[in-house]
MARKOL-935214 format. One record per residue (C-alpha): chain; x negated, y, z negated. Coordinates in nm, 2 decimals, always signed. Layout:
N
<node A, <X, Y, Z>>
...
This chain:
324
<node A, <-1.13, +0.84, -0.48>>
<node A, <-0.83, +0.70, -0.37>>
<node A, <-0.76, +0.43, -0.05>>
<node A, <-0.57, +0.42, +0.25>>
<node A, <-0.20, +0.63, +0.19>>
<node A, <+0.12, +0.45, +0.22>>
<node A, <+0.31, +0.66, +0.53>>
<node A, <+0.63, +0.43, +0.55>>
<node A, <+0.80, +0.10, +0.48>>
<node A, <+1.02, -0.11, +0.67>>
<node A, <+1.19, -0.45, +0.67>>
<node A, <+1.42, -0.65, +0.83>>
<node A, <+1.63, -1.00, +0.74>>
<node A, <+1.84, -1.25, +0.90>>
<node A, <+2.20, -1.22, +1.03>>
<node A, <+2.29, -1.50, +0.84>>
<node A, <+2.34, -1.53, +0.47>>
<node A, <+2.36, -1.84, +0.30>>
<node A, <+2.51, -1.84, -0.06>>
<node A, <+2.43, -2.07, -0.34>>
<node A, <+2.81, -2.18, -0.33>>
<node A, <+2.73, -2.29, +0.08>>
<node A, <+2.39, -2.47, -0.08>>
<node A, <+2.65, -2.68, -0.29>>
<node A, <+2.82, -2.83, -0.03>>
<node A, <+2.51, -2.94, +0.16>>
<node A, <+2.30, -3.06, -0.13>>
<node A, <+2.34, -3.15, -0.56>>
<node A, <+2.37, -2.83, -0.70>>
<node A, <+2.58, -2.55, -0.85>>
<node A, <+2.58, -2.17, -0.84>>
<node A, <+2.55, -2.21, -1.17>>
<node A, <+2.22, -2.44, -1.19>>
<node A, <+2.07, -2.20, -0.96>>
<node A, <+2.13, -1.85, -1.15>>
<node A, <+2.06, -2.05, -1.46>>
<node A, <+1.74, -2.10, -1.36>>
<node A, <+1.63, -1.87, -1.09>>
<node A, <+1.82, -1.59, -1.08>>
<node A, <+1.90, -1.64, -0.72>>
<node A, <+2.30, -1.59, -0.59>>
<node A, <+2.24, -1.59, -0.17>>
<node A, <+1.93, -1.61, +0.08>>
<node A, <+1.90, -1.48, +0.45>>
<node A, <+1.85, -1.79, +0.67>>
<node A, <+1.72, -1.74, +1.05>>
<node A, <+1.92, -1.83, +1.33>>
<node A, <+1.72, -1.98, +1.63>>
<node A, <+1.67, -1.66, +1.77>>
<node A, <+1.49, -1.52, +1.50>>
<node A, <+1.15, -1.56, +1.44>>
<node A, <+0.85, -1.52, +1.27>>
<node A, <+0.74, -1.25, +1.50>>
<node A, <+1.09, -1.11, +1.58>>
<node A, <+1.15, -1.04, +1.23>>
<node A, <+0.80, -0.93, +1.16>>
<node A, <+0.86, -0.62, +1.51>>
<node A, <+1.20, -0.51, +1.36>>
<node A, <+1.03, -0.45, +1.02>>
<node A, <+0.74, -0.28, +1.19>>
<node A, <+1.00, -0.04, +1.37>>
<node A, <+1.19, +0.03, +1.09>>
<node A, <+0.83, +0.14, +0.88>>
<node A, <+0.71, +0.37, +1.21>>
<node A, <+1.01, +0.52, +1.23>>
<node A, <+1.01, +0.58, +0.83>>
<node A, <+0.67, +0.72, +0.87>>
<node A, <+0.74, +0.94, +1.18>>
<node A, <+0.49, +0.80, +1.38>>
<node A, <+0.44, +0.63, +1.72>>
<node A, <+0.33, +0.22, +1.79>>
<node A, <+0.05, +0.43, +2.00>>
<node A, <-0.11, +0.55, +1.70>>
<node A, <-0.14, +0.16, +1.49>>
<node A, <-0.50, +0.06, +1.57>>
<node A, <-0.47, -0.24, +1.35>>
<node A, <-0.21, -0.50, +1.26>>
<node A, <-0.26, -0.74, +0.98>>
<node A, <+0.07, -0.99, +0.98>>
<node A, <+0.10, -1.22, +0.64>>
<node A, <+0.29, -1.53, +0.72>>
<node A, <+0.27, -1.91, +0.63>>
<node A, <+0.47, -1.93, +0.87>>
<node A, <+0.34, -1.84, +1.22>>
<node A, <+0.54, -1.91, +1.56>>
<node A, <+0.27, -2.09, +1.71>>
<node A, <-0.04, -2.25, +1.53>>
<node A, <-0.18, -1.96, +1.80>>
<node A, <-0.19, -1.72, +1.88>>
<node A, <-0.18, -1.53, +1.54>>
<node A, <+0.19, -1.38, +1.51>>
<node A, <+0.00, -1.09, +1.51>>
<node A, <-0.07, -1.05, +1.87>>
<node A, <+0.28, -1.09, +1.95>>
<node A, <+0.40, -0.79, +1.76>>
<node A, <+0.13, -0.60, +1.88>>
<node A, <+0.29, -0.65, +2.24>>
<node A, <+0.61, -0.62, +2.14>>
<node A, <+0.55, -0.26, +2.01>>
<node A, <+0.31, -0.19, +2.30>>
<node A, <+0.02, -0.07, +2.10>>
<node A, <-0.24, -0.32, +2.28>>
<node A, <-0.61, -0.31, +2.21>>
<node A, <-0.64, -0.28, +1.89>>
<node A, <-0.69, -0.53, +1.57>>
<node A, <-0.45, -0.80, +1.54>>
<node A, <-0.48, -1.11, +1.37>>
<node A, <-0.32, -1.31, +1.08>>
<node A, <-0.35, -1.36, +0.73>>
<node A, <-0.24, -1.69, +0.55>>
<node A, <-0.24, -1.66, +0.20>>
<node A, <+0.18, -1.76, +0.13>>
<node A, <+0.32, -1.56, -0.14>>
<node A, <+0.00, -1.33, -0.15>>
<node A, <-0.01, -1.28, +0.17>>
<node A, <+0.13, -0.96, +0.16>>
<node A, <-0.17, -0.81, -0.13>>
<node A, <-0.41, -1.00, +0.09>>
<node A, <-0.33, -0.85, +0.41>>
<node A, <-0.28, -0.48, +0.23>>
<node A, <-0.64, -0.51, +0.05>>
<node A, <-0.79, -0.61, +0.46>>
<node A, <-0.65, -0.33, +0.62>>
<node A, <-0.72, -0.10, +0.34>>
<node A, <-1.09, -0.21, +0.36>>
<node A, <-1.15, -0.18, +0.75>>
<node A, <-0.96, +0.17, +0.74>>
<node A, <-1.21, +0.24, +0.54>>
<node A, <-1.48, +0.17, +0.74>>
<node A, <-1.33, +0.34, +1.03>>
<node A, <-1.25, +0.07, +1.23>>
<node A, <-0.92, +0.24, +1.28>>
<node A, <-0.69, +0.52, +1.13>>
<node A, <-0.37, +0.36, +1.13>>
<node A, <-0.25, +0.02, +1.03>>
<node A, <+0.04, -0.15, +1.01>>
<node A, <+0.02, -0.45, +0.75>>
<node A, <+0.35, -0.71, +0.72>>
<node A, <+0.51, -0.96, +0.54>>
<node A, <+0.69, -1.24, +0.76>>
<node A, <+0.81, -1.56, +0.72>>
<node A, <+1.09, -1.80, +0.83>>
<node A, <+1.02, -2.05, +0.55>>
<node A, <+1.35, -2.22, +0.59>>
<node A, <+1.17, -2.38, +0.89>>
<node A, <+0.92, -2.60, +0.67>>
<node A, <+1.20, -2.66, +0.35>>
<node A, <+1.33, -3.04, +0.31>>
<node A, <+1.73, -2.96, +0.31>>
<node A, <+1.73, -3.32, +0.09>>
<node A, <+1.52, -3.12, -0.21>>
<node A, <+1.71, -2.93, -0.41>>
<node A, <+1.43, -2.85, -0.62>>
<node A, <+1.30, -2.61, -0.36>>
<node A, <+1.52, -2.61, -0.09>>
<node A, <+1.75, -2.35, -0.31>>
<node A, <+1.45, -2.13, -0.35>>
<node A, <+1.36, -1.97, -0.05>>
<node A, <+1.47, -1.72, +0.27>>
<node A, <+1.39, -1.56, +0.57>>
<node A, <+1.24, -1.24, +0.61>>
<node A, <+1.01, -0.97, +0.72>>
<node A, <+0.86, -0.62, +0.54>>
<node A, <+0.62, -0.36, +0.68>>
<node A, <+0.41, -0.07, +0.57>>
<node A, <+0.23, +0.17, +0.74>>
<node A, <-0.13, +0.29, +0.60>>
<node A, <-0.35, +0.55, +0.73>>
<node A, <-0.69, +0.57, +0.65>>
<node A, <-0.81, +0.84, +0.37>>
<node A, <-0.94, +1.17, +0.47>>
<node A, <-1.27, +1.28, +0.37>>
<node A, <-1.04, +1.52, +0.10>>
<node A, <-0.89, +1.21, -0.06>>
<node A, <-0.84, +1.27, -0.39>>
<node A, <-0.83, +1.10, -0.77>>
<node A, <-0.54, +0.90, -0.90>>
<node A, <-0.33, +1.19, -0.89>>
<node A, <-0.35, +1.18, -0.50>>
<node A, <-0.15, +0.94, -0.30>>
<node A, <-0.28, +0.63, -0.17>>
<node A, <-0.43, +0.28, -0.32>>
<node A, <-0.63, +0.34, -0.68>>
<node A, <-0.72, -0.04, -0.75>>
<node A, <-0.66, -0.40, -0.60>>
<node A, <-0.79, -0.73, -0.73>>
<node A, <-0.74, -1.05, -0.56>>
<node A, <-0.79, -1.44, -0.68>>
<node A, <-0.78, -1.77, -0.58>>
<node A, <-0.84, -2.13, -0.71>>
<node A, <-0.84, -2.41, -0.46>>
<node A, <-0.83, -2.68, -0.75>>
<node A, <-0.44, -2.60, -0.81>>
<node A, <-0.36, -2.74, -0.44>>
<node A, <-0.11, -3.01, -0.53>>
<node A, <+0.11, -2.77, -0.74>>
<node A, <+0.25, -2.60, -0.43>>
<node A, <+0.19, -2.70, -0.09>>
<node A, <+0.27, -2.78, +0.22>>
<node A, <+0.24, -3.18, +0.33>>
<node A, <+0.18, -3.12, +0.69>>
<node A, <-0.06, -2.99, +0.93>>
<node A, <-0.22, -2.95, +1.27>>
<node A, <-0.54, -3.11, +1.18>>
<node A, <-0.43, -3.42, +0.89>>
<node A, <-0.03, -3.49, +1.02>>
<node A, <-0.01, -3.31, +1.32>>
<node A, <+0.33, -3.20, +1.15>>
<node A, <+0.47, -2.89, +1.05>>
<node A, <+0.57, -3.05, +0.71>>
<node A, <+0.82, -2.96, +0.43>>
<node A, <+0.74, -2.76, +0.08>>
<node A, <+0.61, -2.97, -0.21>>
<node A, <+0.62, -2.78, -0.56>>
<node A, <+0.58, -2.91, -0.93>>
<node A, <+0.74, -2.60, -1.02>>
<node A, <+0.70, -2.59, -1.46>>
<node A, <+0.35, -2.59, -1.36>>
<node A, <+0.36, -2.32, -1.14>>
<node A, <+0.54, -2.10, -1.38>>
<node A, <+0.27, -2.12, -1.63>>
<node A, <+0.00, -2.04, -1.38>>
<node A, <+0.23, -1.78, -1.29>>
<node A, <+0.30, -1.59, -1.58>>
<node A, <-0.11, -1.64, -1.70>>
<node A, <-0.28, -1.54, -1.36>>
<node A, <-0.03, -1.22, -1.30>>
<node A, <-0.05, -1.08, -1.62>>
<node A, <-0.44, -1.10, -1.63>>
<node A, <-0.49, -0.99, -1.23>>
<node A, <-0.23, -0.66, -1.32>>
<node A, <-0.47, -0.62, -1.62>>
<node A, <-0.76, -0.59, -1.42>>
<node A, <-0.60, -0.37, -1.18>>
<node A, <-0.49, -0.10, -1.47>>
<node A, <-0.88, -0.12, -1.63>>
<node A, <-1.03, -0.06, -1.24>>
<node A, <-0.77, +0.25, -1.20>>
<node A, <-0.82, +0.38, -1.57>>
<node A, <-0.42, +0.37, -1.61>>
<node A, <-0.26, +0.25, -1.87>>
<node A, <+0.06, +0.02, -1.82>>
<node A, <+0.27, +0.28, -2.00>>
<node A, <+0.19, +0.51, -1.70>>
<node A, <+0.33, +0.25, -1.43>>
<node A, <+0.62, +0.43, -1.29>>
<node A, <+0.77, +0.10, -1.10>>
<node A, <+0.64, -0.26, -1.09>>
<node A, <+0.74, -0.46, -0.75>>
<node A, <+0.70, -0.81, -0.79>>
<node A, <+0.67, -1.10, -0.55>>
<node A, <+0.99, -1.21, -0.58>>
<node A, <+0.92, -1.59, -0.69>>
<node A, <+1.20, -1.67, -0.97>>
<node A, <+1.39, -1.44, -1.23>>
<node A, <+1.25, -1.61, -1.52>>
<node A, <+0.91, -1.54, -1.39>>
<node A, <+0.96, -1.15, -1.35>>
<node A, <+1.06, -1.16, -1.70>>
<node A, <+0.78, -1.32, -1.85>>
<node A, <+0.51, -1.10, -1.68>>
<node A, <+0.71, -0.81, -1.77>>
<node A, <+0.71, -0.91, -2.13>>
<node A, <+0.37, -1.03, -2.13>>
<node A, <+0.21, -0.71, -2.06>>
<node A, <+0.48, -0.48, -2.24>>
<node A, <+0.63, -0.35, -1.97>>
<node A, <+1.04, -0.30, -1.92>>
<node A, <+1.22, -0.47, -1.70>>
<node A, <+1.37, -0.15, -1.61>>
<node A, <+1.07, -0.10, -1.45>>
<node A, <+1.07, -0.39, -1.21>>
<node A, <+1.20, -0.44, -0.90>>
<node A, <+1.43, -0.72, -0.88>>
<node A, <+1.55, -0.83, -0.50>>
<node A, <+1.52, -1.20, -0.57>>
<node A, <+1.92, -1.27, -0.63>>
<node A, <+1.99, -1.12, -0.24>>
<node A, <+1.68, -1.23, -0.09>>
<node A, <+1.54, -1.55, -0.25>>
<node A, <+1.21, -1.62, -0.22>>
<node A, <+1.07, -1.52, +0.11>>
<node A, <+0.69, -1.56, +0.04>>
<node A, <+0.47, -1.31, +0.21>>
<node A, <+0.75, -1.13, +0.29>>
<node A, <+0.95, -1.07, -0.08>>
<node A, <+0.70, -0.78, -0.19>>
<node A, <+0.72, -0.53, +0.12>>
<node A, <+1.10, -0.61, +0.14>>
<node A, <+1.17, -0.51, -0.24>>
<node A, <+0.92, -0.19, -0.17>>
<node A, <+1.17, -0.07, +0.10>>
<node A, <+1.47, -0.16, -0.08>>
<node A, <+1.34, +0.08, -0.38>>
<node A, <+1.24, +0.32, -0.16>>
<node A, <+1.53, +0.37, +0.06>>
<node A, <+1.75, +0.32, -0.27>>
<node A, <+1.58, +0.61, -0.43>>
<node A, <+1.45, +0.43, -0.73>>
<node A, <+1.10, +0.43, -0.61>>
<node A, <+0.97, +0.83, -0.51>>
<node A, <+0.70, +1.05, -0.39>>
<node A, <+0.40, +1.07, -0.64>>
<node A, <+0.52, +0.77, -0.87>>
<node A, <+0.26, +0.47, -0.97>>
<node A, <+0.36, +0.16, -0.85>>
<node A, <+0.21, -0.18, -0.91>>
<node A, <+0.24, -0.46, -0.64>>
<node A, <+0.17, -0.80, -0.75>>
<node A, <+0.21, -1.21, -0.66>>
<node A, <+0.12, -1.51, -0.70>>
<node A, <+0.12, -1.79, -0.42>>
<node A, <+0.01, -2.15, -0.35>>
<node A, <-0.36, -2.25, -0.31>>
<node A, <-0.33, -2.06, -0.60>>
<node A, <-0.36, -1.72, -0.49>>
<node A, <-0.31, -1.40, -0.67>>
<node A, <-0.38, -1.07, -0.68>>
<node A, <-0.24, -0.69, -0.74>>
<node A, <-0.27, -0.36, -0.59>>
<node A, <-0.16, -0.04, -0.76>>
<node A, <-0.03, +0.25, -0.57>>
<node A, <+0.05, +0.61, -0.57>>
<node A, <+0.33, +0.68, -0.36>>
């Protein structure tokens, strides 16, 4: 039987937008040494009046509307972000209030780039248990808040940016994987990877907020290892083959990346959703934003199979396929 059914999507990004040409004037780099090696032209950077949780409501809007349905009817938020407005309460709660749907389920996931699979595989398992009918489950993050401008090893990689879905829980008619919803979701993690990609600050160890660390050739080849195996697992859970896999929407790390895992598991890029030269790297946030942007571009339709997938710091990974 299938999951939860995807009603809507949503997202929303900063006024500003910050091209790699800006970047050069600020740090050592070129447009050139960017593209070259990420694929990235411009990023959406968020003024002080944007936040976490501002950015997180407008893409929550956006998805209801999508879905034709009111804030009244979301009994449970799940918000992805490494980047929460306050250490708490979860950013969670404040969207809930914004959008006036109080007493519900609200609370926070923090699992970076994987935020996003994390937080759609929770909801997806309490609607199943009935502990609400609707969810909304977003992708948030202002990560330009916790990037050392003096890096230009990662300070050129990431943006702002929010992206929202809205589930509803399956009906007691839910069908096979010919029926729209969730068919299969896997999710990893392994804690021993920590000093690959992190964060050096905290509440508890710096009392910081602290800047990005990444040894990023390292990353890569966890990257393109752990996705190709975790959208492998996905395919033998569903009992589809990758040849079936209408679209594949990445997390939207690095160009190169997307490549690889394409090619790894014979897939064409064709296929894949690429957002990463407009939006950067916006961790939780870069897989619900390309999901709206190839849904509202047309690419992605009603009744295709679509594979979400990423990779994050801790490590965490996972996938989730979907029929739309």
């Amino acid at each position: 039987m299938t999951g939860s059914r995807l009603l809507g999507t949503g997202s929303a990004l900063p006024r500003r937008i910050v091209t790699n040409a800006e970047l050069a004037e600020r740090v050592d780099t070129s447009d050139e040494w960017i593209v070259e090696r990420t694929g990235i032209r411009q990023r959406h950077i968020a003024e002080p009046d944007e936040t976490t949780a501002t950015l997180a409501t407008a893409a929550a809007r956006a998805a209801l509307a999508d879905a034709g349905v009111d804030a009244s009817s979301i009994g449970l938020i799940v918000l992805a972000t490494a980047t929460p407005d306050n250490t708490f309460p979860a950013t969670a709660t404040k969207v809930q209030a914004a959008l006036g749907c109080r007493g519900g389920i609200a609370f926070d996931v923090a699992a970076v780039c994987s935020g996003f699979l994390y937080a759609l595989a929770t909801a997806d398992s309490l609607l199943r248990t009935g502990m609400a009918k609707r969810a909304l489950v977003i992708g948030a993050e202002t990560f330009s808040r916790i990037l050392d401008w003096e890096d230009r090893t990662t300070c050129v990689l990431f943006g702002d940016g929010a992206g929202a879905v809205v589930l509803e829980a399956p009906g007691a008619d839910a069908g096979g994987s010919d029926a729209p919803g969730i068919l299969g979701t896997r999710l990893h993690a392994d804690g021993a990877h920590h000093d690959l990609l992190y964060v050096d600050g905290g509440p508890s160890t710096t009392q910081t907020v602290g800047h990005v660390r990444m040894r990023g050739p390292e990353v890569f080849r966890h990257a393109v290892v752990n996705l190709a195996g975790v959208l492998k697992e996905v395919l033998e859970e569903a009992g589809i083959s990758s040849n079936e896999i209408d679209w594949v929407v990445p997390h939207q790390a690095n160009a190169r990346i997307l490549d690889a895992t394409a090619k790894k598991l014979g897939i064409s890029p064709e296929k894949v959703v690429v957002t990463v030269d407009r939006h950067a790297n916006t961790s939780a946030a870069s897989v619900p934003l390309a999901l709206d942007t190839a849904r509202r571009d047309g690419r992605i339709k009603p009744g295709d199979l679509v594979m979400l997938e990423a990779m994050g710091g801790g490590f965490t990974w996972g996938a989730s396929l979907i029929r739309m």
